[in-house]
C-alpha positions as CSV (number, residue, x, y, z in Angstrom):
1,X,-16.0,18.1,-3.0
2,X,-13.8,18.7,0.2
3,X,-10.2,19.5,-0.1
4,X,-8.5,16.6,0.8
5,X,-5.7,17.6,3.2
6,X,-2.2,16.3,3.4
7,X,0.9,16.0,6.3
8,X,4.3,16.7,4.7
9,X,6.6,15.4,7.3
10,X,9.8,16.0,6.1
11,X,12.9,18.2,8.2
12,X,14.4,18.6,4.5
13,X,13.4,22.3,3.6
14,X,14.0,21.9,-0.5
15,X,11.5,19.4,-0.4
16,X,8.8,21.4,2.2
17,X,9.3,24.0,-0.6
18,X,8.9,21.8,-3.8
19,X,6.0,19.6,-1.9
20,X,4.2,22.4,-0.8
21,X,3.1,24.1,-3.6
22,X,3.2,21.2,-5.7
23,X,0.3,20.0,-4.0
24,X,-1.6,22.6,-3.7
25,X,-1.7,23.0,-7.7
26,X,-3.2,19.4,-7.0
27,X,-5.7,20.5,-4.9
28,X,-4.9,19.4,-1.8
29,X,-4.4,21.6,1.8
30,X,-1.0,20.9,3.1
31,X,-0.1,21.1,6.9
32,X,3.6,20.4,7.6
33,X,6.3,19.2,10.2
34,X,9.9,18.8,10.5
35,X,10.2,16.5,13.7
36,X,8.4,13.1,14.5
37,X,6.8,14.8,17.6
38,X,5.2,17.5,15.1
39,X,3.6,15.1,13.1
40,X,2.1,13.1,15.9
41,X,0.4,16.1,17.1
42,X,-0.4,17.4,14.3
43,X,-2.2,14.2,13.3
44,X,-4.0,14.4,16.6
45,X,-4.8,18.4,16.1
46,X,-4.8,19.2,12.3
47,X,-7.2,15.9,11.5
48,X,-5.2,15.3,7.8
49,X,-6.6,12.7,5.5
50,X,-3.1,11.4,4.6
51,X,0.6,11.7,5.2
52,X,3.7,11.8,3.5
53,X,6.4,10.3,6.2
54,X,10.4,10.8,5.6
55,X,11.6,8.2,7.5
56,X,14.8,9.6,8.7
57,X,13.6,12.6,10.8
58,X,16.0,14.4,13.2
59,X,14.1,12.8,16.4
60,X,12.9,9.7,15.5
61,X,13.0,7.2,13.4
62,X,10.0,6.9,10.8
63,X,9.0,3.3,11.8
64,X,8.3,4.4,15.3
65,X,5.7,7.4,14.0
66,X,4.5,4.5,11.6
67,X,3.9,1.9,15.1
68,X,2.9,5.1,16.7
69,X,0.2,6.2,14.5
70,X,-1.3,2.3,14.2
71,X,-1.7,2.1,17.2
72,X,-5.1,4.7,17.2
73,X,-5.1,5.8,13.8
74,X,-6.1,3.8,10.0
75,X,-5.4,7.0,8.3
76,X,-3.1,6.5,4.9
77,X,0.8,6.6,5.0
78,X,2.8,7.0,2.1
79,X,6.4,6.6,2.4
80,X,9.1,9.4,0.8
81,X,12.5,8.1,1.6
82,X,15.9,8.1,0.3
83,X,16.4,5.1,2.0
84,X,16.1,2.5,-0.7
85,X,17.7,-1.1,1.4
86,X,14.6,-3.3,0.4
87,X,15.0,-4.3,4.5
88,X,13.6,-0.4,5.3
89,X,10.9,-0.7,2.6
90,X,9.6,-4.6,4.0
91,X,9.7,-2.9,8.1
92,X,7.8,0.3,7.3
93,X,5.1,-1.8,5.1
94,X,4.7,-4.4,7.1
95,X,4.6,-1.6,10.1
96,X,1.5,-0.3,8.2
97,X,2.7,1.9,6.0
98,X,0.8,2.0,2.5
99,X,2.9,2.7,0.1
100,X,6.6,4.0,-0.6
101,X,8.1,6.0,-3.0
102,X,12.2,6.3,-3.1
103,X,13.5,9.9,-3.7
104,X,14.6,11.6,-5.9
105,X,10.8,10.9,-7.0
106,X,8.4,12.4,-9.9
107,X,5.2,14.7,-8.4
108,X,3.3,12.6,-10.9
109,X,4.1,9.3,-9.1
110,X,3.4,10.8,-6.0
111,X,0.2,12.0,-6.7
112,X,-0.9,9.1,-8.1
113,X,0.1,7.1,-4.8
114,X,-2.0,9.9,-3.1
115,X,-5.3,8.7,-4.6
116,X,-4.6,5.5,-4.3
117,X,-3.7,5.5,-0.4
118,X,-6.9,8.1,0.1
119,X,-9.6,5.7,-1.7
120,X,-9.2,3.1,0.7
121,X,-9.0,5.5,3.6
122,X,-11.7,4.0,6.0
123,X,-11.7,0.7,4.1
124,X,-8.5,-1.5,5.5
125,X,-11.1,-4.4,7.0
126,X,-13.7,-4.0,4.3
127,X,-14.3,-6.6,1.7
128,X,-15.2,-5.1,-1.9
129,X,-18.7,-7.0,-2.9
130,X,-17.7,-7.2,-6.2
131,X,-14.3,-6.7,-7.7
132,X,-13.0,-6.7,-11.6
133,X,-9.7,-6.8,-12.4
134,X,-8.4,-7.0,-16.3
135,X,-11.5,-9.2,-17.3
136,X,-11.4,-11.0,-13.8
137,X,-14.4,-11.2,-11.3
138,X,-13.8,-12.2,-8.0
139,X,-17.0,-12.3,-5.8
140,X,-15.8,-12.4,-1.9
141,X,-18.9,-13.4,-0.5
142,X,-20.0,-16.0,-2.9
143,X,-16.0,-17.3,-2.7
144,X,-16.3,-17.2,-6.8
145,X,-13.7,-16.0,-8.8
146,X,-14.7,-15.9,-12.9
147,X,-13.5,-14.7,-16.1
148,X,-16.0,-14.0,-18.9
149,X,-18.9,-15.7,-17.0
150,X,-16.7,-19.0,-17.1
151,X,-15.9,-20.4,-13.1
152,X,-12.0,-20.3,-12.3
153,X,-11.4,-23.2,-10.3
154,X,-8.7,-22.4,-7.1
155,X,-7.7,-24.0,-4.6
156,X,-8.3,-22.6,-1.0
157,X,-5.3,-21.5,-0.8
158,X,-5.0,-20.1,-4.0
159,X,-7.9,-18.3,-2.9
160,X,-6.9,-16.8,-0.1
161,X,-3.9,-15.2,-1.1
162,X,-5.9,-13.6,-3.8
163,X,-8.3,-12.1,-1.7
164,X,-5.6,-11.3,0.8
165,X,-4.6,-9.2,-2.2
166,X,-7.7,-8.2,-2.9
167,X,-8.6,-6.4,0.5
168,X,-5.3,-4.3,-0.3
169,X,-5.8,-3.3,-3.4
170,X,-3.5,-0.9,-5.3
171,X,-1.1,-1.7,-2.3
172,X,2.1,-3.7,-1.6
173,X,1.5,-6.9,0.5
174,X,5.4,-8.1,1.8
175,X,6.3,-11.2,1.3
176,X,6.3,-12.1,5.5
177,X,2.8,-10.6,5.6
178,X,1.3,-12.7,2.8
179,X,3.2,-16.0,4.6
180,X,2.1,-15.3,7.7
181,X,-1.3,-14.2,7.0
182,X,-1.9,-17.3,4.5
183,X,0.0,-20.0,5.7
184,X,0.7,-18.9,9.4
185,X,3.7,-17.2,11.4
186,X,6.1,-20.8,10.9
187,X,6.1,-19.6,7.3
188,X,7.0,-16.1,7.6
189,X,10.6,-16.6,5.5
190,X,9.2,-19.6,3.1
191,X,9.7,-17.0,-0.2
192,X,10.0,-19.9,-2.4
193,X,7.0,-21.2,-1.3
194,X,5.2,-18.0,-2.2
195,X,6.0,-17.4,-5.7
196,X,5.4,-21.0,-6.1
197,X,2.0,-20.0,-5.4
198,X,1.9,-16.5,-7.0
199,X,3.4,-18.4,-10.5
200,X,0.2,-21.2,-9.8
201,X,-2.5,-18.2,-9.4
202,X,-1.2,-16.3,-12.2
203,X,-1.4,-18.9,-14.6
204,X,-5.0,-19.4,-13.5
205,X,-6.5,-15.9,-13.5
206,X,-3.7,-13.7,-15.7
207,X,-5.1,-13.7,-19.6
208,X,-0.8,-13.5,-19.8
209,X,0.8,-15.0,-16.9
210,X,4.1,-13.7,-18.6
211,X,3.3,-10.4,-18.4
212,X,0.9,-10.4,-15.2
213,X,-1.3,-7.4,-15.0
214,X,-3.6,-8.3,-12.0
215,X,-0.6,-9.5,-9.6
216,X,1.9,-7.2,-10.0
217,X,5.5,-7.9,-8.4
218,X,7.3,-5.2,-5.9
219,X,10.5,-6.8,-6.5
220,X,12.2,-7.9,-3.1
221,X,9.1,-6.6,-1.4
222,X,6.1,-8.5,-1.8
223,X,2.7,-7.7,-4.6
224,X,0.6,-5.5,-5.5
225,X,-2.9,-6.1,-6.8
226,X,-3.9,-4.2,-9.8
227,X,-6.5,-1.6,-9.0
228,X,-10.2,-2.5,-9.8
229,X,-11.4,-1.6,-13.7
């Protein structure tokens, strides 16, 4: 199997150092850069399958290499910040980032958000044909969601907001980008109206809507889908 290789862009030495070697135990090539204008080119030039962003570099901000890179590039963006205002998570998700991890941080998380981020590399506008979560089936081309061979019965928009979540599995959706996406760009701020509807689908489809293990809260972010079974 191909070494997967990773962008640490980071201008903080101690963690180049820890990062570095850290990964490589993982198996995975590392290519670094201490500057926002190193990592655009070396995204261009070095061809990584995933990056590791700091978001407060010492000649740009993180968001703009975030609105920089979407704008020719799907490949995965993870998030390594000591900023932890829930403001700087929301605007560097809903920039296109795919995950975030505050420091200080484990190696284990990380890693973990790794493989997540890099197994829906090439997959951001592909439907799963099948998915099971926790005992649920949700079929997106039939538009049938079941559990144990027995129909659960949504309501269209219940639907959608499932299979929003769906298509971004193992990934937080914010709260505006579930709104808008869902109910349109008038209801970018409605929160209540969202876990209005979160409570609703998790009492349909959770085996424990108390302790929900499909829809999984970010909290003052947005949700996260479970990853598939």
């Amino acid at each position: 199997m191909n070494q997967s290789r990773i962008l640490v862009v980071d201008d903080e030495p101690q963690i180049q150092r820890f990062l570095k070697p850290s990964l490589t135990a993982a198996g995975y090539e590392v290519v670094e850069a201490g500057t926002g204008a190193e990592a655009l080119k070396a995204v261009a030039t070095q061809a990584p399958d995933l990056v590791i962003l700091d978001l407060g570099l010492p000649d740009m901000d993180g968001k703009e290499i975030i609105a920089n890179l979407r704008g020719w590039s799907d490949i995965p963006i993870v998030i390594l910040s000591a900023r932890d205002r829930e403001s700087e998570k929301i605007a560097a998700l809903d920039l296109g980032a795919d995950d975030y991890v505050e420091k200080p941080f484990g190696i284990g998380e990380l890693t973990a958000r790794i493989r997540t981020a890099l197994r829906h590399r090439g997959r951001r506008d592909a439907i799963p044909t099948v998915m099971e979560v926790d005992g649920l089936t949700i079929d997106p081309i039939k538009r049938i969601v079941s559990r144990g061979g027995e129909l659960v019965h949504l309501t269209p928009k219940e639907y959608d907001l499932l299979l929003l979540l769906a298509r971004h599995t193992g990934r937080v959706v914010t709260h505006r980008t579930l709104l808008t996406t869902v109910w349109g760009p008038a209801h970018g701020d409605d929160l209540h109206y969202l876990r209005v509807f979160i409570g609703q689908l998790r009492q349909k489809i959770e085996q424990d809507p108390t302790q929900p293990r499909i829809v999984r809260t970010e909290p003052g972010v947005g949700y996260r889908m479970a990853e598939q079974e």
